[in-house]
C-alpha positions as CSV (number, residue, x, y, z in Angstrom):
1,X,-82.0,-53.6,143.1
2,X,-80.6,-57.1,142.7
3,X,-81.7,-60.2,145.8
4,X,-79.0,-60.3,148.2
5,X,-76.7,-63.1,147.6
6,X,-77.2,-65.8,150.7
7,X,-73.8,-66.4,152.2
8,X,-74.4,-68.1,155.4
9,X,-77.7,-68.5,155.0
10,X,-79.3,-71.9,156.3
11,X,-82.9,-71.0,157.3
12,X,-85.4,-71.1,154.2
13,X,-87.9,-69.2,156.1
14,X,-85.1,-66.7,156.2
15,X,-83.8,-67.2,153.2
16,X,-87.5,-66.9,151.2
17,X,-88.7,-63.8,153.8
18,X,-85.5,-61.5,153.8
19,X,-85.5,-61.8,149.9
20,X,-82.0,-63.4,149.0
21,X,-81.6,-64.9,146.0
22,X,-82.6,-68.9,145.8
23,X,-81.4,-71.1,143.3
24,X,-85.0,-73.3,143.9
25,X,-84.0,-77.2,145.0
26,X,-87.7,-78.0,145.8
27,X,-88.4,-80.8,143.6
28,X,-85.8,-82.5,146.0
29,X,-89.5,-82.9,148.5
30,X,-90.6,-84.7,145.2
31,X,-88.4,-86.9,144.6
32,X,-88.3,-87.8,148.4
33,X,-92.2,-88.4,148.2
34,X,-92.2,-90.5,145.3
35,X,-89.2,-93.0,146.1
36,X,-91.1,-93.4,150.0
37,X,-88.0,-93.9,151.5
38,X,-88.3,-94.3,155.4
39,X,-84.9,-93.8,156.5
40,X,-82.7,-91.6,154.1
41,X,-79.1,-90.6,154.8
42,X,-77.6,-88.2,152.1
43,X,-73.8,-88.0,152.2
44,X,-72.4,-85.0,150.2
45,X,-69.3,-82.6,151.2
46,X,-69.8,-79.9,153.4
47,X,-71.2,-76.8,152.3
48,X,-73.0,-78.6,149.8
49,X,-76.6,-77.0,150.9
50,X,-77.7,-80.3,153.0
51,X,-79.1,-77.8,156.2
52,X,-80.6,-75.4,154.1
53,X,-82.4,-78.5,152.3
54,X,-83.4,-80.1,155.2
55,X,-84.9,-76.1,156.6
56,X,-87.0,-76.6,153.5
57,X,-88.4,-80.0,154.5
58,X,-89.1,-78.6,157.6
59,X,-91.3,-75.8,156.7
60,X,-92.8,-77.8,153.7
61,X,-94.1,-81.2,156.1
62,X,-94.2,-79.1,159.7
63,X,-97.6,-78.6,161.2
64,X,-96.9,-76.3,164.0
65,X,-100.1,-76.8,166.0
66,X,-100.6,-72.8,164.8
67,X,-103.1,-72.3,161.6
68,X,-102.2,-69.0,161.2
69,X,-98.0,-70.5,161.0
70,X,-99.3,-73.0,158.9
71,X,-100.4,-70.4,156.4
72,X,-97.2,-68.5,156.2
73,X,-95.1,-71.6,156.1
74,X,-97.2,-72.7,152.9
75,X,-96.8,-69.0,151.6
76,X,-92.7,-69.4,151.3
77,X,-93.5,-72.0,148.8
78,X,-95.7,-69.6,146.3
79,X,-94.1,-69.8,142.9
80,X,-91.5,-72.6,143.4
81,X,-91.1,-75.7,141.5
82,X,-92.7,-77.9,143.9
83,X,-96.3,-76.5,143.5
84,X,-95.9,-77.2,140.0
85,X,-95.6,-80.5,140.6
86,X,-99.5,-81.6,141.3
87,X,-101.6,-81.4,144.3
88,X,-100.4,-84.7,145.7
89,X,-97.3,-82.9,146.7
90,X,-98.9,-79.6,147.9
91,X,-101.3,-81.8,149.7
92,X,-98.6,-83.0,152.2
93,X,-97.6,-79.5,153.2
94,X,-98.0,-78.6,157.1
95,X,-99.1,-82.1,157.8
96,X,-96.9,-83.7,160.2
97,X,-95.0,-83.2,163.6
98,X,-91.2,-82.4,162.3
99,X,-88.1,-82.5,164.6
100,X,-85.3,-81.0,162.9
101,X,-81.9,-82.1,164.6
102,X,-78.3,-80.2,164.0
103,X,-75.4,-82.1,165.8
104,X,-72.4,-79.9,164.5
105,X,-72.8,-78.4,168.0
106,X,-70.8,-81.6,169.4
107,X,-67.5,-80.5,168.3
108,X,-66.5,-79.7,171.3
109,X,-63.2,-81.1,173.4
110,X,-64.6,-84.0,175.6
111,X,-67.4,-86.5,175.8
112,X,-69.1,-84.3,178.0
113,X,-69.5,-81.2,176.7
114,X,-70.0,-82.9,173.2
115,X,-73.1,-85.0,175.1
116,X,-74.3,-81.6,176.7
117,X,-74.0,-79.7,173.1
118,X,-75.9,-82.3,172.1
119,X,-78.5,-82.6,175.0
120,X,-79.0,-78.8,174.4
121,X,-79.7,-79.3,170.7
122,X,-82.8,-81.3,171.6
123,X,-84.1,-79.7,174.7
124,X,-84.1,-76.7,171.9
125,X,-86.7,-79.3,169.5
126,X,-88.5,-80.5,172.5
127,X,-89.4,-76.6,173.6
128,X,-90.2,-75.5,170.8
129,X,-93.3,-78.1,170.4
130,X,-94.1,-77.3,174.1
131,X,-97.4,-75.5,173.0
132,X,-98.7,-78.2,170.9
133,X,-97.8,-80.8,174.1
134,X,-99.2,-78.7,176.7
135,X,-102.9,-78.2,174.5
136,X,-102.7,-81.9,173.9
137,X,-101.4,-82.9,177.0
138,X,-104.6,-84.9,178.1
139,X,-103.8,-87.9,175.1
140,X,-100.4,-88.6,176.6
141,X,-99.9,-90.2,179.9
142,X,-98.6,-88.6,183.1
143,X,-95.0,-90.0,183.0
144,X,-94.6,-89.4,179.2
145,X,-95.4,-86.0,179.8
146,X,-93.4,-85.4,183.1
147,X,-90.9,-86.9,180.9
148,X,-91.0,-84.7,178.0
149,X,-91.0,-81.5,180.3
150,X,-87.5,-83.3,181.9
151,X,-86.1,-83.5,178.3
152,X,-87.0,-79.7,177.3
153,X,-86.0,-78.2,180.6
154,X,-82.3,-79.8,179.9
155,X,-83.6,-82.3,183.1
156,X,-83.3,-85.5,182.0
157,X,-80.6,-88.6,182.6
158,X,-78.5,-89.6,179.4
159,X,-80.7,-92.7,179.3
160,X,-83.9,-91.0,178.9
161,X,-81.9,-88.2,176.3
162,X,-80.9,-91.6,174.3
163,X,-84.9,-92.2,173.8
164,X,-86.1,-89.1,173.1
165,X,-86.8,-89.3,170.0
166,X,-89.0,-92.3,170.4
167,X,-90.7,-90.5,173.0
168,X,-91.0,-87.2,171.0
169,X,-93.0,-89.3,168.1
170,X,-95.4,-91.3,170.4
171,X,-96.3,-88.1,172.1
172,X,-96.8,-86.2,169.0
173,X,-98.7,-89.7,167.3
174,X,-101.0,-89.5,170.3
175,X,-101.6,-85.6,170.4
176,X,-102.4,-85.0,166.5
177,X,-102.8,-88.6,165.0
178,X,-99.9,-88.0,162.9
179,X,-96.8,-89.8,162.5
180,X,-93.2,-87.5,162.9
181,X,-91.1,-86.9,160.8
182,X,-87.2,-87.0,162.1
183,X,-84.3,-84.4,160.4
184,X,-80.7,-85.0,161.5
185,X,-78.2,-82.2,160.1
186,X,-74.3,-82.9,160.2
187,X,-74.4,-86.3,162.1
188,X,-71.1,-87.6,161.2
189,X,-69.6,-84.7,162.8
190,X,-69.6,-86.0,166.8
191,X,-68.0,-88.6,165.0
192,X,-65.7,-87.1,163.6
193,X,-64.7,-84.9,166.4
194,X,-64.4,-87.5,168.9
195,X,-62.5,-89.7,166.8
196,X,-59.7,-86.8,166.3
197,X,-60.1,-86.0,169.9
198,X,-60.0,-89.5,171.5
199,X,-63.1,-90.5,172.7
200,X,-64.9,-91.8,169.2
201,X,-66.3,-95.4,171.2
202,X,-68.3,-93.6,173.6
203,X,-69.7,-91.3,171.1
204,X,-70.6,-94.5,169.3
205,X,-72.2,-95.7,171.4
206,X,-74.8,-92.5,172.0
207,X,-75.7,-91.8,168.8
208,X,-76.0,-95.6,167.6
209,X,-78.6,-95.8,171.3
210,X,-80.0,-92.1,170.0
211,X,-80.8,-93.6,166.7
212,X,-81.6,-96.9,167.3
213,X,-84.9,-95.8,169.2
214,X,-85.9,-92.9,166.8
215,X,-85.3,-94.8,163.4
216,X,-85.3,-98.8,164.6
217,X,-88.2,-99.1,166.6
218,X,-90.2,-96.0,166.4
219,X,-94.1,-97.5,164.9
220,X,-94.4,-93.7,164.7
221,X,-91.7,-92.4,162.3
222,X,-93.2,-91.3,159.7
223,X,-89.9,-90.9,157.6
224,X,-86.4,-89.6,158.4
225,X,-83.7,-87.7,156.2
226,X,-80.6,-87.7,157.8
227,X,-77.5,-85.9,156.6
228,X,-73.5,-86.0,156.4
229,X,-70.0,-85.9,154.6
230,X,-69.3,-90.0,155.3
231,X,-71.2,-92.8,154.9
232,X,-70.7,-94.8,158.7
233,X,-70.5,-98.3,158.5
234,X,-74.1,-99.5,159.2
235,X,-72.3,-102.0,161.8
236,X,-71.1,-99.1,164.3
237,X,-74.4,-96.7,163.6
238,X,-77.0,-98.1,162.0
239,X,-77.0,-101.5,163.4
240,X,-80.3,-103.5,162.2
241,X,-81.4,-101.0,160.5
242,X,-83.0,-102.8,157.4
243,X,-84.8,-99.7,155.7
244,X,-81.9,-97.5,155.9
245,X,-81.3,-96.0,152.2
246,X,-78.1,-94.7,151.8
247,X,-78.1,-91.7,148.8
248,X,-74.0,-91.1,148.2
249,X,-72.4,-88.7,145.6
250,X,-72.4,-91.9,143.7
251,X,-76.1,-92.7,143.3
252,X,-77.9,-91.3,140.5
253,X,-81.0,-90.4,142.2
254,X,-80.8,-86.6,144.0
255,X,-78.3,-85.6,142.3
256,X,-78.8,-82.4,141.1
257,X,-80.9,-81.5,144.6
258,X,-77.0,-80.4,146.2
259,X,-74.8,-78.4,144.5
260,X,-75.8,-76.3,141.9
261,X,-75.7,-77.4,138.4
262,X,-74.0,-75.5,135.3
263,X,-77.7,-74.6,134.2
264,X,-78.3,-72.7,137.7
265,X,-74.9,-71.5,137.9
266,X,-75.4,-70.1,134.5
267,X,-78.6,-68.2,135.1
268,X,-77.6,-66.4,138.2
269,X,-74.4,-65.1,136.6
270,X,-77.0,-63.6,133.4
271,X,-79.1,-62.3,136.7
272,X,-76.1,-60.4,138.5
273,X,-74.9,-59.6,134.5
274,X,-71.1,-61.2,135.4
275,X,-71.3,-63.8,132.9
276,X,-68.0,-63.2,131.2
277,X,-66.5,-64.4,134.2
278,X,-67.9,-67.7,133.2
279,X,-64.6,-69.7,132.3
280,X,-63.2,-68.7,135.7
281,X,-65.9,-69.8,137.6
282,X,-65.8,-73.1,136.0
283,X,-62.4,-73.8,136.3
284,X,-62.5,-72.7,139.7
285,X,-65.6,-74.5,141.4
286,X,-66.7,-77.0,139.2
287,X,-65.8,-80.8,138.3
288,X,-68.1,-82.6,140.5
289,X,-69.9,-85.4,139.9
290,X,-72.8,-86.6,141.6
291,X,-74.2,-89.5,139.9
292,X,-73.7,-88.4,136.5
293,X,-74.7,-85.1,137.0
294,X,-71.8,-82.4,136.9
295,X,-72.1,-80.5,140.0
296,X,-70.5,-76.8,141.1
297,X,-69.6,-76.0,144.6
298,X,-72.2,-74.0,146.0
299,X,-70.6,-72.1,148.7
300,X,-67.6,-71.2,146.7
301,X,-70.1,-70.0,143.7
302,X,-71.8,-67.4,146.0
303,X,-68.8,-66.2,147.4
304,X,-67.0,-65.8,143.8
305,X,-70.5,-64.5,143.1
306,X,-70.4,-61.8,145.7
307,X,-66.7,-60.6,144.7
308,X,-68.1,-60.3,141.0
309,X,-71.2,-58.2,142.0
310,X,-68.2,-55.8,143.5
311,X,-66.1,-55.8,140.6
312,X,-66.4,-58.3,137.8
313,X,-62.7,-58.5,137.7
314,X,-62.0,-59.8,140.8
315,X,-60.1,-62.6,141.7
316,X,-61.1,-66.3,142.7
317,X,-60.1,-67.4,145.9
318,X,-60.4,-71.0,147.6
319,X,-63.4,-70.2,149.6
320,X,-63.6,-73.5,150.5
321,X,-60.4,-73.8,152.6
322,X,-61.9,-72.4,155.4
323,X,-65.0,-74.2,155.7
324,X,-63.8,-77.7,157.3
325,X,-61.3,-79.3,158.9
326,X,-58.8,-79.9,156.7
327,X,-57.2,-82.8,158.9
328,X,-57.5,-85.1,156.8
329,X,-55.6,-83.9,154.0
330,X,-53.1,-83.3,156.5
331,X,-53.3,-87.2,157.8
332,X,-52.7,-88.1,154.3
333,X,-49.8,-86.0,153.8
334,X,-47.9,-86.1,157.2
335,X,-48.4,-90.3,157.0
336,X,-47.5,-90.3,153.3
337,X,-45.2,-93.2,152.3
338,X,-43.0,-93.4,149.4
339,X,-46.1,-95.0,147.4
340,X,-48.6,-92.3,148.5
341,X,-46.4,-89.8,148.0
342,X,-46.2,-90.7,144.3
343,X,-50.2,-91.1,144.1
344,X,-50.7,-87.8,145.6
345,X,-48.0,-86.0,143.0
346,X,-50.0,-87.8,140.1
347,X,-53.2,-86.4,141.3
348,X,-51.6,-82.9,141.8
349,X,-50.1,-83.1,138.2
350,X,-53.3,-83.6,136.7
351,X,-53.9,-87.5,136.2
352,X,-56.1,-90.1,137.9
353,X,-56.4,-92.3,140.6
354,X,-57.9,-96.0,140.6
355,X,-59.7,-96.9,143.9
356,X,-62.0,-99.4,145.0
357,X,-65.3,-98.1,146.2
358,X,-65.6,-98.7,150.0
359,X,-68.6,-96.9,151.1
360,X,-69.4,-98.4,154.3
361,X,-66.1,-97.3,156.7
362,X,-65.5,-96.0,159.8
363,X,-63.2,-93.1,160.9
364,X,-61.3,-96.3,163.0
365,X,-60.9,-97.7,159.4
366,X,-58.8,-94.7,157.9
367,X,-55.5,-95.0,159.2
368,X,-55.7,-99.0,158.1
369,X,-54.6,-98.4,154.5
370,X,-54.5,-96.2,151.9
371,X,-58.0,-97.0,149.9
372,X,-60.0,-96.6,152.9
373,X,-57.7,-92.8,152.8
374,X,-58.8,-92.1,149.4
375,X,-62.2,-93.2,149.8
376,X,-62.6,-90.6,152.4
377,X,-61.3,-87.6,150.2
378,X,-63.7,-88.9,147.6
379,X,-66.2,-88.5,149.8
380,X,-65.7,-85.4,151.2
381,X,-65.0,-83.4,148.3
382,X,-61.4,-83.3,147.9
383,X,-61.4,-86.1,145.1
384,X,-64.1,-86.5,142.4
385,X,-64.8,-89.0,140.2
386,X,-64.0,-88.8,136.6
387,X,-65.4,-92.3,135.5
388,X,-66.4,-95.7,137.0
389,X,-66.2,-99.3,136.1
390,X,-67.0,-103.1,137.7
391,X,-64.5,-105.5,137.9
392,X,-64.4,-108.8,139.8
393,X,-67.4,-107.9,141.8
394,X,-66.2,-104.6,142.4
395,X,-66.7,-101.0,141.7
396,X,-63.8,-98.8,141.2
397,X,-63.5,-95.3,140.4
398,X,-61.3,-93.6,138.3
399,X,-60.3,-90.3,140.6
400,X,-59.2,-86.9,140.3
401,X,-58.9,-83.5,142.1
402,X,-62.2,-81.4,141.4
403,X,-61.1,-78.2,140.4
404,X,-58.6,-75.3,141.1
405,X,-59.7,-74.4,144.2
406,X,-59.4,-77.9,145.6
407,X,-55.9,-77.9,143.9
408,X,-54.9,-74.9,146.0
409,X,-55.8,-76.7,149.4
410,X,-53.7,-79.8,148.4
411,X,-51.0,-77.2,147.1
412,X,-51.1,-75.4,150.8
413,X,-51.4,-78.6,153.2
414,X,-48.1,-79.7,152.1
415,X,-46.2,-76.2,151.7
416,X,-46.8,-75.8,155.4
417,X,-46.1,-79.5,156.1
418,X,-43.0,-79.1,153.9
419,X,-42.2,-75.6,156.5
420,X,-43.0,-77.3,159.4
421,X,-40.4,-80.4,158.3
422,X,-37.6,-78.6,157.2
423,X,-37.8,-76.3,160.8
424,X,-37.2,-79.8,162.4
425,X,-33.9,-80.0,160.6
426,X,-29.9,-78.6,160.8
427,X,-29.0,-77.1,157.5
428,X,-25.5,-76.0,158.6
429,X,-24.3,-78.5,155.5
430,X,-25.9,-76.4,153.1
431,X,-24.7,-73.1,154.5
432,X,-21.1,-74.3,154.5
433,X,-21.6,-75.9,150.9
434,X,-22.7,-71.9,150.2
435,X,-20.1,-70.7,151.6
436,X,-17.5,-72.9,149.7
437,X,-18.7,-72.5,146.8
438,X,-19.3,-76.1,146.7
439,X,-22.2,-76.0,144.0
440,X,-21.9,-79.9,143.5
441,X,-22.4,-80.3,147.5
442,X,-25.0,-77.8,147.2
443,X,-26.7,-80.6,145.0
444,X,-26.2,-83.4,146.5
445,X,-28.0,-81.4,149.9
446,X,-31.3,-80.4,147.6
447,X,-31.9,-83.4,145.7
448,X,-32.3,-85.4,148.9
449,X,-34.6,-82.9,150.5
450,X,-36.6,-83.1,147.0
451,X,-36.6,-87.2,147.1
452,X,-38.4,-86.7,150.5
453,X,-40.7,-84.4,150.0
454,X,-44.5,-83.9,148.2
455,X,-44.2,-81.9,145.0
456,X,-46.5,-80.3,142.7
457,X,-45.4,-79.8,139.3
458,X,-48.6,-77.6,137.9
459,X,-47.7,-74.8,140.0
460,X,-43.7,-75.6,139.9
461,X,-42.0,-72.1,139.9
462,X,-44.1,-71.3,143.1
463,X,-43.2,-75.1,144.6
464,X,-39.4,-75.0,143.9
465,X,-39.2,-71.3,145.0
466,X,-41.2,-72.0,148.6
467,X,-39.2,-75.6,148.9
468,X,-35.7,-72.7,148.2
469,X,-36.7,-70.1,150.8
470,X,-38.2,-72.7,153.3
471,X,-34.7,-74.5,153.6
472,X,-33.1,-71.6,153.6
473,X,-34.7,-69.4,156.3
474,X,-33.5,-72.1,158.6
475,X,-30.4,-70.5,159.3
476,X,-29.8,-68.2,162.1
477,X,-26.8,-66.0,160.5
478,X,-28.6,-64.9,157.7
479,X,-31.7,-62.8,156.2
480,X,-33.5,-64.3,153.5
481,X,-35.6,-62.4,151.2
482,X,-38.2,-63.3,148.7
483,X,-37.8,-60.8,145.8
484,X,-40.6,-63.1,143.8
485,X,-43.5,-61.5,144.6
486,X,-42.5,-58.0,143.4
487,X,-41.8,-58.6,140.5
488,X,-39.4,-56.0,139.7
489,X,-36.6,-57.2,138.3
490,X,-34.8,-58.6,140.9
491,X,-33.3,-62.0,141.2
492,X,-35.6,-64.8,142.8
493,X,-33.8,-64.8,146.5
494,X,-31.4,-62.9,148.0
495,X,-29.3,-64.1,151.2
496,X,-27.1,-61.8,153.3
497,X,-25.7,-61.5,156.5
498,X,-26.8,-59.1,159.2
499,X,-23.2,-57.4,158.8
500,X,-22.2,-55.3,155.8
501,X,-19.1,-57.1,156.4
502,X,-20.7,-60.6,156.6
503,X,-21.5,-63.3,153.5
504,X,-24.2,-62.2,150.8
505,X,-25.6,-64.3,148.1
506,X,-28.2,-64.1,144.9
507,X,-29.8,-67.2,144.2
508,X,-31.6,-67.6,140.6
509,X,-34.0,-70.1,139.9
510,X,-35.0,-71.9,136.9
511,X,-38.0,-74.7,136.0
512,X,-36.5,-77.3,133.1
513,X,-38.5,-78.9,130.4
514,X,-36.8,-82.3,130.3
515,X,-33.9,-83.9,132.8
516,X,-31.6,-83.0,130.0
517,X,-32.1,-79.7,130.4
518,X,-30.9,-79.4,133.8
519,X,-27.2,-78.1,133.3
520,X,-27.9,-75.6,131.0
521,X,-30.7,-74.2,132.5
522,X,-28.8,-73.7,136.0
523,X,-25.5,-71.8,133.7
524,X,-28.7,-69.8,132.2
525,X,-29.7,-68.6,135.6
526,X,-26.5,-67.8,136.8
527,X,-26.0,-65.9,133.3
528,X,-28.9,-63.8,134.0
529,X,-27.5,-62.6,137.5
530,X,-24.8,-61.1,135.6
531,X,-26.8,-59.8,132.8
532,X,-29.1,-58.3,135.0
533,X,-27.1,-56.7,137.3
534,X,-28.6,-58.6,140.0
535,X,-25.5,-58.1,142.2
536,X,-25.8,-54.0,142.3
537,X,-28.5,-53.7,144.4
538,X,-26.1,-55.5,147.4
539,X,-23.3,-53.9,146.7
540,X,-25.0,-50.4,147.0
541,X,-25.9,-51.9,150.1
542,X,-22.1,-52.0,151.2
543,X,-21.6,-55.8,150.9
544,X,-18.5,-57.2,149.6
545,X,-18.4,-60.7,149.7
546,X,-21.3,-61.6,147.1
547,X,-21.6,-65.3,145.9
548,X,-23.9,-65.8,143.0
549,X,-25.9,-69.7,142.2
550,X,-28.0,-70.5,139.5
551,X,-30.4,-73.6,140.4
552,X,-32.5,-75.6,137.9
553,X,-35.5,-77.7,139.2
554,X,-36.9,-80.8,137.0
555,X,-39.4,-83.0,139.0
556,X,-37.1,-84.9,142.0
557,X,-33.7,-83.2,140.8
558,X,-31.8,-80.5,141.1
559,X,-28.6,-78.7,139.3
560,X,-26.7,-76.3,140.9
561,X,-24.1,-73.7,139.3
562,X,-22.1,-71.2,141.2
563,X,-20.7,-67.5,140.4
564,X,-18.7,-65.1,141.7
């Protein structure tokens, strides 16, 4: 029997006890040991294994107050990388008092449930440590303990919640003469949420107060790793806070501790024997760049993974889509200017984008130009970087879009923006152009829709045949049907009246090599409806009146032919 294959999964203990397979990051504990960073903030896309990392520190550093826990906690790390790496390192296991923090909880509608999410999240950490405060409860004074009990009973004011952390550390300092160490999972996203949602300054303002007196001030921090997609300007978060290291896909150190390299992706596809599925896997989920280390989407690997283990033919999917808000993409696209437009079609065709690296911004900061725009999609996933270089004091990146599956998510965002525009908008022009047989009106119609719109040329025929039937389907006097997924010999689109006595047409469409080939692709199409036959299957039907248009698509234009 092969390990289980951990979709979901972001508790090591769970992950190491229930036997699922783990692709071993441990040496990330070294690297965090040996660089003595106090504050660390790692910024990597979502579903990039940042909670199951921070799990492992948890279980790694965590005394528990419980030798017999202890024990088993040091058990999950028997035959992992780390313990190879000296006793100084094994020698920290179970030492410290660990809070471990999630706050994607607080993405909820309002200020107030986000702050009770939130207050929930720690009352959870302050419980859980209740054993260790009630045995040592003698150390502490009176109020810090009446206090405490406040916080983990869900008791307490937003002013004592704000210090908590602080308090959590001294009372753990004083209890077992260790120093804590602080875990914060997903902290950008309150931010996030409440700036999307409308009230971003007030969440500001708690988890700048919530971190200021955990990670500031705190004489008994013994280090913190704190985790995200964006990198939030030190001003509105992090204010003062000197020893604050900020590890971004950019840096070269931790770079292959998220994400899985080709090496591990390699190995588990000998281990599950689906190795010839290699090509597809790289195309798919690869092409980022952390530092200089090429990087493979993790979540999307396992998925792909767990399709393969099925049937080693199966099909890739964008398992990524799903995963996050997308509404950023969608910011881009719906605010998209003629410019933007442009950058976005060069990115979609395959080329690159030069940006300036800003990696201190705010989500305030993303609607006030397009770098700060791109900057965010570089950091959270949906660009990579292909190469870097200084100039004039700066760093800027040479961008690009990741991978396939990325591609697809671009490729979707603006089909169902392009749906949700053209719904907004009378075609009757069009229809009557149709119905005249005015091909050249017909022309004239499409080529400004095209001008306005997003397009993706790698993917063209399914673009221009979506734009097609989009447009069309506008129209309350007719049916439109997609014959282009059946692939049975029928003509791309047929259009028809609900009446047998009513208009029907055939429309044919063709994807030209060069401008110049525009004219004679669109009498090519029309050719092939006759060749075809195209027309029998409507006139079996009963219809009468069948109009026939052959249209060729090059980039931004159009040519259309008619028929009869």
């Amino acid at each position: 029997m092969k390990k289980a294959l951990p979709i979901g999964i972001e508790n090591f203990e769970d992950m190491v006890k229930s036997g699922y397979y783990y692709v071993d990051k441990t040496l990330f504990i070294k690297e965090l040991l040996d660089l003595k960073g106090k504050v660390n903030l790692f910024t990597r896309p979502r579903r990039f294994g940042k909670t199951l990392n921070l799990s492992m520190l948890r279980y790694f550093f965590e005394d528990t107050g419980d030798l017999e826990k202890n024990r088993q906690n040091q058990e999950l790390f028997q035959g992992m990388r780390i313990l190879d790496a000296g006793e100084a390192y094994a020698g920290q296991m179970g030492k410290y008092p660990v809070i471990n923090l999630t706050l994607k909880s607080a993405k909820q509608e309002n200020f107030e449930a986000s702050y009770y999410a939130l207050q929930a999240e720690i009352a959870a950490e302050f419980d859980r440590h209740r054993d260790i405060m009630e045995q040592g409860k003698e150390w502490i004074t009176p109020k810090e303990y009446e206090q405490y009990l406040r916080i983990a009973d869900e008791e307490a004011d937003e002013k004592l919640v704000r210090g908590a952390l602080k308090l959590f550390s001294r009372c753990m300092y004083k209890i077992t003469g260790q120093k804590t160490v602080i875990l914060i999972d997903e902290y950008d996203v309150p931010l996030e949420n409440a700036y999307f949602r409308g009230f971003y300054e007030k969440m500001v303002d708690f988890i700048r107060s919530l971190f200021e007196s955990a990670l500031k001030t705190n004489d008994y921090l013994q280090f913190a790793v704190i985790t995200g997609c964006l990198r939030i300007s030190k001003e509105s978060i992090f204010t003062g806070l000197n020893h604050l290291r900020i590890i971004s896909v950019l840096d070269q150190r931790y770079s292959e501790h998220f994400g899985f390299t080709e090496i591990e992706v390699t190995q588990m596809m000998s281990y599950y024997e689906v190795e010839s599925r290699f090509s597809t896997m790289k195309e798919w989920y690869d092409g980022y760049l952390f530092g200089n280390t090429e990087v493979y989407n993790p979540w999307s690997v396992i998925n792909f993974m767990y399709d393969l283990c099925a049937d080693v033919n199966a099909f890739p999917h964008p398992y990524w889509i799903n995963t996050s808000s997308n509404d950023i993409i969608r910011d881009l696209i719906v605010r998209a200017d003629r410019e933007t437009k442009g950058q976005i079609e060069r990115l979609l065709s395959g080329g690159t984008l030069d940006i300036q690296v800003h990696e201190e911004v705010t989500y305030g900061d993303m609607r006030s130009n397009g770098e700060n725009l791109w900057n965010f999609l570089y950091f959270t996933g949906y660009l990579t970087k292909e190469s870097e270089y200084f100039k004039e004091k700066y760093t800027f990146l040479k961008a690009r879009v990741p991978n396939i599956e990325v591609m697809t998510i671009y490729e979707n965002t603006i089909m169902n923006w392009m749906k949700e525009l053209v719904k907004k908008e009378d075609f009757h022009d069009l229809y009557q152009a149709m119905e005249e047989g005015n091909a050249e009106r017909m022309t004239d119609i499409l080529n400004g829709q095209l001008f306005r719109t997003i397009s993706f040329y790698d993917s063209a025929e399914n673009f221009y045949h979506g734009f097609l039937t989009g447009i069309l389907s506008q129209s309350e006097n007719y049916l439109v049907k997609s014959n282009r997924e059946s692939g049975n010999g029928r003509s791309d689109i047929m259009v028809r009246s609900p009446s047998l006595r009513g208009r029907s047409f055939i429309l044919e469409v063709k994807v030209s090599d060069s401008i110049d080939d525009l004219e004679a692709d669109a009498e090519k199409a029309i050719q092939q409806i006759y060749d075809k036959k195209y027309m029998e299957e409507l006139r079996e039907e009963g219809y009468r009146k069948i109009d026939c248009y052959g249209i060729s698509f090059f980039r931004k234009d159009c040519e259309v032919r008619s028929g009869r």
